[in-house]
N, C-alpha and C positions, 0 to 999 in steps of 0.2 A: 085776631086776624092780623096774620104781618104786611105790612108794608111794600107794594110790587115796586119795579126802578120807576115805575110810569107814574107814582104817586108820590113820587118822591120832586124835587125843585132839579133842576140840573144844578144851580151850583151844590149841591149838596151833592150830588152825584161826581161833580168834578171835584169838590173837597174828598171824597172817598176815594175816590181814583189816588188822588193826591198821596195822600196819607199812606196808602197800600203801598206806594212805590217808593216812599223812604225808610230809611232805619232813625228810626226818630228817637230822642234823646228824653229817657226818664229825669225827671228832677232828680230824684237819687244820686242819677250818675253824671249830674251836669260837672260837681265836683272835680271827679276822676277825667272827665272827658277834657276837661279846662286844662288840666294838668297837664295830660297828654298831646297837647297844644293846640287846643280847637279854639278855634275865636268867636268867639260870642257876641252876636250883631242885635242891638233893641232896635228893634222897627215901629215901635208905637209912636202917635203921633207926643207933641210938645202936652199937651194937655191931659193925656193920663199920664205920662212922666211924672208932670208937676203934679197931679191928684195922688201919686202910686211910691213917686220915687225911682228913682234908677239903681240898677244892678253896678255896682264897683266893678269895675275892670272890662264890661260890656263896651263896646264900641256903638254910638248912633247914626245910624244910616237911616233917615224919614225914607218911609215906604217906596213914595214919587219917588224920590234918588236911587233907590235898589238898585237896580241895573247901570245906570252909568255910572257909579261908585267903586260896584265890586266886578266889572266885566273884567279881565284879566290885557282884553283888548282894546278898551276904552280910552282915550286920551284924558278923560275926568275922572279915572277911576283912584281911590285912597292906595297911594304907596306901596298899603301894604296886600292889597289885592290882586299881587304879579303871581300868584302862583296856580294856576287851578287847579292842583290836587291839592290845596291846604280845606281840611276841615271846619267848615263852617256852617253853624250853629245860628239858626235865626231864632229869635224871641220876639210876641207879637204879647197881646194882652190875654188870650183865650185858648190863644194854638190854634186857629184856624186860618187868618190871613198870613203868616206864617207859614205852615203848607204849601199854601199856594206861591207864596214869593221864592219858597226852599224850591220845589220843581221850577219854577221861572229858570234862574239860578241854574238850573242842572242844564236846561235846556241853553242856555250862553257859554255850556264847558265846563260849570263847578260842582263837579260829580258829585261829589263830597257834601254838599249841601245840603243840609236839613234842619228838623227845626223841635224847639223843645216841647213834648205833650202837658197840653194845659196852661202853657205860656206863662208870662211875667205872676200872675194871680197864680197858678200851682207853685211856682220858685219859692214866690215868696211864703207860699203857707207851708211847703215842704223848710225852708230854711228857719221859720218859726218854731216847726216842732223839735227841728234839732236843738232850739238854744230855750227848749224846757228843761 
């Protein structure tokens, strides 16, 4: 017996909406994407950082700050967040608050905006198996 939307939580319902509406970025190719100059934002909090570790070359933007950081309008926004068509890549810990911060994100102008499946936990186990 599957599952109707009526049995389903709304936010899982808006995480699906979520998810549908970007082109979300395989570990695979977070590489190639980097390359091609997409900026790669850790949105997890201080405490699975410090549990997990950070991504090198990742930029930290704590969740709460998302929006006044990277609004392109914002008078607090980072420097380097004047462009809204630059490519940007959120990384959460699961891929799921992520998501939803990547559509925030879209909805402020940063069309571009999306976010890695499976989050900092897939990175790291896909960049493990590379250095077998």
């Amino acid at each position: 017996m599957s599952a109707t939307p009526q049995d389903r939580s709304a936010i899982d319902q808006l995480l699906e909406t979520a998810q549908a509406s970007l082109d979300r970025v395989q570990p695979a190719d977070l590489a190639a994407a980097l390359e091609a100059g997409a900026w790669l934002i850790d949105i997890r909090p201080l405490e699975q950082r410090q549990r997990d570790g950070e991504r090198a070359g990742a930029t930290v933007v704590d969740r709460n700050l998302l929006e006044w950081r990277m609004d392109p309008t914002s008078l607090h926004r980072l420097p380097e967040a004047n462009d809204p068509d630059r490519w940007i890549i959120l990384v959460c810990d699961a891929g799921y608050s992520s998501s939803l911060a990547a559509v925030m994100l879209r909805t402020l102008g940063l069309h571009r905006a999306t976010d890695l499946v499976g989050g900092f936990q897939a990175m790291s186990a896909h960049d493990a198996e590379d250095h077998r």
